[in-house]
Structure formats: structure tokens, C-alpha cells
N, C-alpha and C positions, 0 to 999 in steps of 0.2 A: 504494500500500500504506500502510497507517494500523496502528501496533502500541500499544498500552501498554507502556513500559521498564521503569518502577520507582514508587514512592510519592513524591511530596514530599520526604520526608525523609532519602532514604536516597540521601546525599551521594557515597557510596564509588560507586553505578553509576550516577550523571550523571558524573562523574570518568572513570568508563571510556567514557563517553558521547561526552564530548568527544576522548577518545585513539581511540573508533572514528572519531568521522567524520572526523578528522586522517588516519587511516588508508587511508579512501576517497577525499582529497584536500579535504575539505569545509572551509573558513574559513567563519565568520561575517560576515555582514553589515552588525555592528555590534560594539560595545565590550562591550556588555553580555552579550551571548550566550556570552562565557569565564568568565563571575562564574560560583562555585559556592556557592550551590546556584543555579540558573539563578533571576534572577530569574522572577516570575509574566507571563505575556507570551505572545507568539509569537514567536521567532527560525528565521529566515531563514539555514541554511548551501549557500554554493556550492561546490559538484562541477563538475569537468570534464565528469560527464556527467549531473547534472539539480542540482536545488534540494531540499535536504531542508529538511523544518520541524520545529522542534521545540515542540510548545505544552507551558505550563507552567500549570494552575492550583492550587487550594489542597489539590489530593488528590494529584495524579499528573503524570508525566510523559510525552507519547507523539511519535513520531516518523513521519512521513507524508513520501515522497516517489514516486517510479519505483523500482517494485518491484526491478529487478537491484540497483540503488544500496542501499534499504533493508537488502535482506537481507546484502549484501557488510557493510555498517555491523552489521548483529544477528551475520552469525556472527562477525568480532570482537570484540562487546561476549561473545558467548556463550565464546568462545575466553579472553577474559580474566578471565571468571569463573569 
């Protein structure tokens, strides 16, 4: 599953971004992937049960993993908005 989250710049729900996939068990695969606003990139978070990604370029933000994992992360992020 592959979603669009948010814009570039709208810090407040990559924030929640990071507290959903905390919430699905998801760490980061690097230091940089906690920086808000996500650096520009691909970061790599691990789940107990797949790898979510999150690409970041100069427009938007989206999120791609195994679809159960994704959505458990969206209704969260959706929960906290």
C-alpha cells in the first residue's frame, strides 16, 4: 500500500506521523528519520511485522508498506487528527 500523508510543510502531521508508527511498533532505521520536518530522502521504519517507508521530496510526504501495517499507522495518524 502506497498513500500521500501530508505536504512538505505541514510539520504538525509528520509529528503525528512519527507518534503513529511508534504506535505500530515502527523505529527508524537511522538518526535522521526522527528530524522534523523529515529530512528530503527515503527513511526506512521497522515493525515487528513489515518495513514501512516513508519518502520525502520537495512537495509531499507518503508512506508505503504491507497494507494491514499501513492502515493500522493511517487510522492512528487519522485518530489523532
Amino acid at each position: 500500500m502506497r498513500t500521500d500523508v501530508c505536504a512538505r510543510e505541514d510539520v504538525d502531521t509528520q509529528a503525528a506521523l512519527l507518534e503513529a508508527l511508534g504506535s505500530a511498533g515502527a523505529v527508524p532505521d537511522d538518526d535522521t528519520a526522527g528530524e522534523l520536518p523529515f529530512p528530503i530522502g527515503l527513511h526506512r521504519f521497522t515493525a515487528p511485522d513489515g518495513t514501512l517507508t516513508v519518502f520525502v521530496d520537495a512537495w509531499g510526504v507518503d508512506l508505503e508498506g504491507p497494507d494491514e501495517l499501513a492502515q493500522r499507522v493511517l487510522a492512528h495518524l487519522t485518530a489523532a487528527g
